[in-house]
C-alpha positions in Angstrom: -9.5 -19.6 4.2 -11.1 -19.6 7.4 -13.3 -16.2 7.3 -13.8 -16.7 11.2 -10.2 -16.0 11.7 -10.3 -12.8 9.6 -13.2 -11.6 11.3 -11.7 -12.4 14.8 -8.5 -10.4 14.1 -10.7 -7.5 12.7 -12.6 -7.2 15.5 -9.9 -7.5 17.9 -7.8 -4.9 16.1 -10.7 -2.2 16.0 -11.4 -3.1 19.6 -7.8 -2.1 20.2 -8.6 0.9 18.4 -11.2 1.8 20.8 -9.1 1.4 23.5 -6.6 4.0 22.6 -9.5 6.5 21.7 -10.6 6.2 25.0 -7.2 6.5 26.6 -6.8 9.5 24.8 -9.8 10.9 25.4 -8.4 12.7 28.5 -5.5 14.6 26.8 -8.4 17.1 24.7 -8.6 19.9 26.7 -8.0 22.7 23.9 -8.1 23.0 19.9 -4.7 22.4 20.2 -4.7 19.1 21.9 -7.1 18.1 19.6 -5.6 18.6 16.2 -2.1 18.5 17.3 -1.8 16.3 20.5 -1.0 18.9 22.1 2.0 19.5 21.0 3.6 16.3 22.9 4.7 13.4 19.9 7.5 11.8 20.9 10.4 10.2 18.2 8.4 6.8 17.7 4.9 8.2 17.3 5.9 10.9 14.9 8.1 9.0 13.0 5.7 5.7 12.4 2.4 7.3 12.3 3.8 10.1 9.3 5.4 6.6 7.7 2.1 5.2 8.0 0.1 8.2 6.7 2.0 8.9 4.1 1.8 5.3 2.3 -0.1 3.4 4.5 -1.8 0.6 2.1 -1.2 2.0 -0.8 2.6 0.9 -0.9 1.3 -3.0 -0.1 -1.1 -2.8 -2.4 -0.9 -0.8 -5.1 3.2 0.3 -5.7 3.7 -3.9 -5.4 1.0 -4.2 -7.9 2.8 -1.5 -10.2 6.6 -2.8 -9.6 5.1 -6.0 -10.7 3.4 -5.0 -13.7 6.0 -2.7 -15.0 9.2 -4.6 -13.6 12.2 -2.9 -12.9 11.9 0.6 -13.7 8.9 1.5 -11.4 11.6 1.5 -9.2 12.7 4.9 -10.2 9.7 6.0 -8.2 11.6 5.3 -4.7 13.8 7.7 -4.8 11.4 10.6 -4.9 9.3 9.4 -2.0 12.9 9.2 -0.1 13.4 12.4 -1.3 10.3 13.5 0.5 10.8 12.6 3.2 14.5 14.1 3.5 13.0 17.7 2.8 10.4 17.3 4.9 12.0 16.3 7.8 15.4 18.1 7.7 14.5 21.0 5.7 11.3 22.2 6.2 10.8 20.8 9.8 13.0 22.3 12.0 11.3 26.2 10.8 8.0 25.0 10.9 7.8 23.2 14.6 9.8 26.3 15.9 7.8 28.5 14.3 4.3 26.9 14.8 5.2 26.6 17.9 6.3 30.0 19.1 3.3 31.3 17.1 0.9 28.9 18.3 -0.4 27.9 15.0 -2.7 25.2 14.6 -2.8 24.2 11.3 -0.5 24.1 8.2 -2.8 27.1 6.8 -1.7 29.2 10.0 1.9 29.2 9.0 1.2 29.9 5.5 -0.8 32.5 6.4 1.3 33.8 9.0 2.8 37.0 7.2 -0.6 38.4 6.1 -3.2 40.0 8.1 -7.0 41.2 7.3 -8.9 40.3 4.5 -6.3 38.4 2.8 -5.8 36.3 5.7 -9.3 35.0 5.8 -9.3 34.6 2.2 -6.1 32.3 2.3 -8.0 30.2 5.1 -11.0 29.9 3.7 -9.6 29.1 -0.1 -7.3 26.8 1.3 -9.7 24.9 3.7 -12.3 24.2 0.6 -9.6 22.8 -1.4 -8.8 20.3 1.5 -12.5 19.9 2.0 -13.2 18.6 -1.7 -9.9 16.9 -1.9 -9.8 15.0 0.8 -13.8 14.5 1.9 -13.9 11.9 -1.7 -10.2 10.4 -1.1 -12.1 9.2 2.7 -15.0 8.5 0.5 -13.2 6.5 -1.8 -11.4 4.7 1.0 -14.5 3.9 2.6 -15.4 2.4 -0.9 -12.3 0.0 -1.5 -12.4 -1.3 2.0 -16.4 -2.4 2.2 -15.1 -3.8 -1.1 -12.5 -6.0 0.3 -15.3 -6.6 3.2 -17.9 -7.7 0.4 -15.7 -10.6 -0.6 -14.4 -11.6 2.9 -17.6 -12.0 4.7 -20.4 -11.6 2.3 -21.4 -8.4 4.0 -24.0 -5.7 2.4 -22.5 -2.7 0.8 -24.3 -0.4 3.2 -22.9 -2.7 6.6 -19.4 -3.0 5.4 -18.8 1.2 5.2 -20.8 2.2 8.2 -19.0 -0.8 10.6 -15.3 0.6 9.9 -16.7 4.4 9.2 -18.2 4.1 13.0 -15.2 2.6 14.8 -12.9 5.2 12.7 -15.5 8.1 14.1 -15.7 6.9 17.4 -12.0 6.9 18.2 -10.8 9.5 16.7 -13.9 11.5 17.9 -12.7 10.4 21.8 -8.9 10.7 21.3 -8.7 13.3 18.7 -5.1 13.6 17.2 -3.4 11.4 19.7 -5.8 8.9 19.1 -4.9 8.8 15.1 -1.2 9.4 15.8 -1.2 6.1 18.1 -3.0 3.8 16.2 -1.3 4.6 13.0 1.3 4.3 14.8 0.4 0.7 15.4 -0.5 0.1 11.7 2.7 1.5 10.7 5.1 -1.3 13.0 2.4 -4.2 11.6 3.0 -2.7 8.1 7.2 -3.0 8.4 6.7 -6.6 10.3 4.2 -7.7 6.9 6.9 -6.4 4.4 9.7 -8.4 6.1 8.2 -11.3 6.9 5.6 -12.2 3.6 8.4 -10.3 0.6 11.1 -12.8 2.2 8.8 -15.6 2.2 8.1 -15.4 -1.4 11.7 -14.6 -2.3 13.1 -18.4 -0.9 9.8 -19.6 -2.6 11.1 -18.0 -5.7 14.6 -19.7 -5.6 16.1 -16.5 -4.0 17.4 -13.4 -5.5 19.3 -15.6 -8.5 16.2 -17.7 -9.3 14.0 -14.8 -9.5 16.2 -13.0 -11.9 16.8 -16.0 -14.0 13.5 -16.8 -14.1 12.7 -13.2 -15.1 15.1 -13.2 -17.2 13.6 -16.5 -19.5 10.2 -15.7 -19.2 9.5 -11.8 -19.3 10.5 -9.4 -22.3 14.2 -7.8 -21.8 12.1 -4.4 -20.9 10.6 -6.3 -18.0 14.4 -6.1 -16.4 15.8 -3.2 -17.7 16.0 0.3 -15.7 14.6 2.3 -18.7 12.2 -0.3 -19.5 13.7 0.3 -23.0 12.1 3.6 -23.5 13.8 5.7 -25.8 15.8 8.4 -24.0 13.6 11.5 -23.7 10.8 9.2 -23.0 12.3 7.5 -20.5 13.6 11.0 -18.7 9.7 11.8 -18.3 8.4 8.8 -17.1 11.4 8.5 -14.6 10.5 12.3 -13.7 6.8 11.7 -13.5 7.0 9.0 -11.2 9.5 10.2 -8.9 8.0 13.4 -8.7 5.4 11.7 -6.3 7.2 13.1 -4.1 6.5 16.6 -4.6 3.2 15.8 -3.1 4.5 15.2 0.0 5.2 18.7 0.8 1.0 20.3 0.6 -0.3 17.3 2.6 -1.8 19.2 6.0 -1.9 15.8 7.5 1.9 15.0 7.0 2.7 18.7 7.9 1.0 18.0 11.2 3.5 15.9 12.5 6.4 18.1 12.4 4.0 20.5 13.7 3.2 18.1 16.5 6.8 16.8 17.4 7.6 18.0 20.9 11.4 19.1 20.0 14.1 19.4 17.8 15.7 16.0 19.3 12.3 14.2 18.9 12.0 15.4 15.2 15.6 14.2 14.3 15.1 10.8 15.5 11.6 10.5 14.2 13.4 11.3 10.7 15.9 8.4 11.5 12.6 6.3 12.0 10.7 7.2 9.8 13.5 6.9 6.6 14.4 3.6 8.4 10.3 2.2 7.9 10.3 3.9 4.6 13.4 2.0 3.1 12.2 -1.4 4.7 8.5 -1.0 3.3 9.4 -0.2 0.4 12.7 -2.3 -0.6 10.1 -5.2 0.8 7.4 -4.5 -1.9 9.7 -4.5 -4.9 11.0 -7.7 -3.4 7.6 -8.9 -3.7 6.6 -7.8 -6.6 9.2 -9.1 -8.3 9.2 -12.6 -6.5 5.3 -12.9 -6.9 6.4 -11.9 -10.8 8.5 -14.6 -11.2 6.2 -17.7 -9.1 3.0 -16.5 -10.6 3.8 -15.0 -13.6 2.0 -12.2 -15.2 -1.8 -12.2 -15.9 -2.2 -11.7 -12.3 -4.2 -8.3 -10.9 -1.7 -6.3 -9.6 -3.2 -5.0 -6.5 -4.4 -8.4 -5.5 -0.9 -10.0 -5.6 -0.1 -8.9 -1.7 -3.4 -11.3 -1.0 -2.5 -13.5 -3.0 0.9 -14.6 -2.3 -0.3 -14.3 1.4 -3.1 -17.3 1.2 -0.8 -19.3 -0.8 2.7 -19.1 1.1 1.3 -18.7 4.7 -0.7 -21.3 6.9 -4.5 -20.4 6.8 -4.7 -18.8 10.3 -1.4 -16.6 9.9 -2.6 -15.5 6.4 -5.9 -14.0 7.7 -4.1 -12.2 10.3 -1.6 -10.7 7.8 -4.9 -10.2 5.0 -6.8 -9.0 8.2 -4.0 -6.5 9.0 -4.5 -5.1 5.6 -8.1 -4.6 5.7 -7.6 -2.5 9.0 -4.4 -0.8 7.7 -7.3 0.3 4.7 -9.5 1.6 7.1 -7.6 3.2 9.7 -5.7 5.6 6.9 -9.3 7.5 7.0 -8.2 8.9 10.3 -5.5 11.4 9.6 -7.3 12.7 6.8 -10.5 13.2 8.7 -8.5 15.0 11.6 -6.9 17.6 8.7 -10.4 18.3 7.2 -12.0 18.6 10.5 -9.1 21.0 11.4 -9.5 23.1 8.0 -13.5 23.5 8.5 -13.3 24.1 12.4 -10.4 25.9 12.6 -9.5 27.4 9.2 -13.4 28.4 7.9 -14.0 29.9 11.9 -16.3 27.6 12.4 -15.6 26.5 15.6 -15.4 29.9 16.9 -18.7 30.4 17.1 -18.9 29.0 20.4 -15.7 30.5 22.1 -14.4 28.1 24.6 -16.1 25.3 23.4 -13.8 24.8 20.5 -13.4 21.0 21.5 -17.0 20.5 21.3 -17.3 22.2 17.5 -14.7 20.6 16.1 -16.2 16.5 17.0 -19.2 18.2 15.7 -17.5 19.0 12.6 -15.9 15.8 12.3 -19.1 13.7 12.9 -20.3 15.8 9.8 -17.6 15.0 7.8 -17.8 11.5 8.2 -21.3 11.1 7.5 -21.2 13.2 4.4 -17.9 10.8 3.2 -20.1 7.8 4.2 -22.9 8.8 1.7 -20.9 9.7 -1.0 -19.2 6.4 -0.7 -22.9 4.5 -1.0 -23.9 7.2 -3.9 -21.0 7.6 -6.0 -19.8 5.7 -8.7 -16.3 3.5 -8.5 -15.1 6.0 -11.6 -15.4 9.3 -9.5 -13.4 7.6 -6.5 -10.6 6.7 -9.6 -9.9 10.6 -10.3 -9.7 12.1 -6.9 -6.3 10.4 -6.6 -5.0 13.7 -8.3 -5.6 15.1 -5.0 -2.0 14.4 -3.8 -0.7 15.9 -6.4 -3.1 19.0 -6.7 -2.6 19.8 -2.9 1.2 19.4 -3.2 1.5 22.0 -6.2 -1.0 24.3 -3.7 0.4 24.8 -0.8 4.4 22.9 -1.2 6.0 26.3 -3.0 4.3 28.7 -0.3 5.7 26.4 2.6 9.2 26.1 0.5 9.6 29.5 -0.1 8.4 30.4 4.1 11.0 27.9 5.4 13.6 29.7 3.0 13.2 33.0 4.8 10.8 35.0 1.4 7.9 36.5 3.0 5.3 36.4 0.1 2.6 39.0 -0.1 -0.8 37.8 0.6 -1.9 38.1 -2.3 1.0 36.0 -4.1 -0.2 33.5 -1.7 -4.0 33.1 -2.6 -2.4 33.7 -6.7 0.0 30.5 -5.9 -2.9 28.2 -4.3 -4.6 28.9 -7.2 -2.5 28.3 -9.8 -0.6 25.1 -8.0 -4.0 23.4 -8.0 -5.8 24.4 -11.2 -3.0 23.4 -13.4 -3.0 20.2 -11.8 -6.8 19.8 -12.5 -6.0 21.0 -16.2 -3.0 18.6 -16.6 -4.9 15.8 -15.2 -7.6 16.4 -17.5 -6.1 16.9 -20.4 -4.6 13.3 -19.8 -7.6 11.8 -20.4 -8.6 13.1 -23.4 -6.9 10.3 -25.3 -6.7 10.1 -29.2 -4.2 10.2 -31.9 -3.1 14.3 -32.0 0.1 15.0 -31.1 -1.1 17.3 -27.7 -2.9 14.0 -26.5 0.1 12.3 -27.4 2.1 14.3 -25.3 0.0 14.4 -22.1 -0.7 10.6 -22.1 3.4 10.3 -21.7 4.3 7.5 -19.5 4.7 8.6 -15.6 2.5 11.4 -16.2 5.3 14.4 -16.1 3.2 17.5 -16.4 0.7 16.6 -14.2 3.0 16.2 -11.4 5.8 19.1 -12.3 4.9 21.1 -14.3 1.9 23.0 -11.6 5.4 23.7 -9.4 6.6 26.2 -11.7 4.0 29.5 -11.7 3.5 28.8 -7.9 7.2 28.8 -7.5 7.4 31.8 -9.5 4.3 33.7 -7.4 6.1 33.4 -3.9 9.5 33.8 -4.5 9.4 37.2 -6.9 6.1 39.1 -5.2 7.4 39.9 -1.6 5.1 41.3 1.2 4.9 45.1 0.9 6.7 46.3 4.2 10.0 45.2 2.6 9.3 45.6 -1.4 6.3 48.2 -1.7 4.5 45.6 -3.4 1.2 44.8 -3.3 -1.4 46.7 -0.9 -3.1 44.0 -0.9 -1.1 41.8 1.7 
């Protein structure tokens, strides 16, 4: 393949990029503007760029790279990302843009926050903006990683040159444009990504005979587990892996950067038809990567790495110059998922730690100080780290879901929990996620590692729900229990 024409369409597409920072750059005028867009998303922009932030590559890459290594069960994971993205926009957004807005909050913190006061406030902020510091500072890390990875191969670029190229047009953008600039572009990425998962899965499917050949061909040369909805697990097994892996989901609802969508939307009409849009990308993405998965199953038969199967279908099916666009598509779509993340950990150190106001009207200024920081700092852990450390920070999705989703159910359900039930849940959601996760890899023969290595990984992703859950919804704030003095 042509590397020219990869390289072409890269720089293009990050020019592109550029462009919309700088048309953006206009629209900063307060902290607001900054990390919310001022307030101003339309239907289309809120609906593709939380599609897009939410899965981004990961549902190209790696859920097509697990649908076709684990066949027709994986599939049980789709209806817990559908269900997260039902509760988030029909149940929890219409309370949380009302009441962010009225309030003026800025960040998902502010409204969890919202029913304390003092000490205890700050404490909330503060604990909560740490644990999206470390979370997400070595997820951008590790995305810097696996694209200078993908760069490596490409175009025989250095290490060093193939992070700080895409870290710099990632800064400079959303450094210009601030959330508007991110919201755009994914945007963008997100109508490329639905146009990929038509055009490429369908491809592969009339290579693969259609749906009857693929299934017949399935069905002769892959194990009778391969097509089976259980995977022929045995019954309780089965009801924990199915569990596990659609309670990926449950992440959904702690992820500050998905929160700042609904938080964003400009009204109540906007954020109903950005749910019809955003469901709509979801179910196409999605049903296309299990169509590919289980096509590329069926013409390349296993033995194949998973995650490389989207590439790899791509320079076989497609034309030299239309696969690099599609494989160069990727590459950006890699890169540009950096952005919303770096807007929601510059908006928990500026905003949530105070840092930014140290310099009172100059809040603007801070927080693209803040963010340049950031970025640096995820640039050299991405040249210092090892590959392994960037494998176990994917917990992070799960760990900030168990943190923060119960305090932002229990808020939208009219419970006011006392402060201190607050910092107690943030606590607990995320620490028994790190102790689940951990005990997970232990490995051996006992009968405890037995049960944590079940398939789907259950506990780690439920079972940190239930003493968070417990926390907010029994320990009420003080002025209407006489709980706690605390609050």
């Amino acid at each position: 393949m042509d590397n020219w024409i990869i390289l072409g369409t890269l720089a293009a597409y990050k020019l592109m990029l550029l462009g919309v920072g700088l048309w953006a750059a206009n629209r900063n005028r307060s902290e607001s503007d900054f990390f919310l867009g001022g307030r101003g998303l339309g239907p289309w922009v809120a609906g593709l760029s939380y599609a897009a932030s939410t899965s981004s590559a990961w549902v190209l890459l790696g859920f097509s790279g697990f649908v076709y290594a684990a066949g027709i069960s994986a599939l049980w994971m789709v209806p817990g990302i559908l269900a997260g993205y039902v509760v988030v926009w029909v149940w929890l957004g219409p309370r949380i843009r009302a009441e962010t807005e009225a309030r003026g909050h800025v960040t998902m913190t502010d409204y969890m926050a919202a029913g304390t006061g003092g000490i205890m406030r700050k404490a909330i902020a503060l604990w909560s903006a740490l644990l999206v510091l470390f979370c997400f500072i070595f997820y951008i890390a590790a995305q810097f990683g696996a694209a200078a990875i993908a760069f490596e191969s490409q175009f025989g670029l250095g290490h060093f040159e193939s992070v700080a190229i895409g870290a710099a047009v990632i800064l400079i953008y959303s450094l210009m444009g601030g959330f508007w600039a991110v919201s755009v572009t994914d945007t963008i990425q997100g109508a490329l990504m639905a146009l990929i998962a038509v055009a490429l899965p369908l491809t592969a499917l009339i290579a693969a005979g259609g749906p009857a050949g693929v299934f017949e061909t399935l069905a002769a040369r892959e194990p009778s587990a391969y097509l089976s909805w259980t995977g022929e697990r045995g019954v309780f097994l089965f009801l924990g892996f199915a569990m596990g892996i659609a309670a990926i989901g449950l992440g959904t609802f702690g992820q500050p950067h998905l929160i700042a969508r609904l938080m964003a939307v400009k009204d109540d009409a906007a954020r109903k038809r950005g749910f019809v849009i955003a469901i709509s990308w979801a179910v196409i993405v999605y049903a296309g990567m299990s169509t590919l998965a289980l096509s590329g199953r069926a013409l390349l038969g296993a033995g194949q790495e998973g995650e490389a199967l989207f590439y790899t279908l791509a320079a076989q099916l497609f034309p030299t110059v239309l696969a690099g666009l599609i494989i160069a598509a990727v590459l950006s779509a890699v890169m540009s998922t950096v952005d919303s993340l770096l807007i929601a950990t510059s908006a928990a150190v500026a905003h949530d730690m105070g840092v930014a106001k140290a310099m009172p009207g100059r809040e603007v200024l801070i927080s693209r100080i803040v963010m340049t920081v950031l970025c640096v700092l995820a640039v050299i852990l991405a040249m210092t780290l090892p590959a392994t450390i960037f494998d176990r920070v994917l917990f992070s999705w799960s760990a900030l879901g168990a943190a923060f989703g119960p305090i932002l159910f229990a808020r939208v359900a009219g419970r006011e929990p006392a402060g201190a039930a607050i910092l107690l849940a943030i606590t607990a959601g995320f620490f028994t996620t790190v102790f689940f996760y951990a005990w997970g890899q232990i490995g051996g023969d006992s009968w405890p590692a037995q049960l944590a290595a079940l398939p789907g990984d259950p506990f780690e992703r439920v079972a940190p729900w239930i003493v968070p859950l417990i926390l907010v919804f029994a320990w009420r704030q003080s002025r209407r229990t006489g709980s706690s003095p605390l609050s």
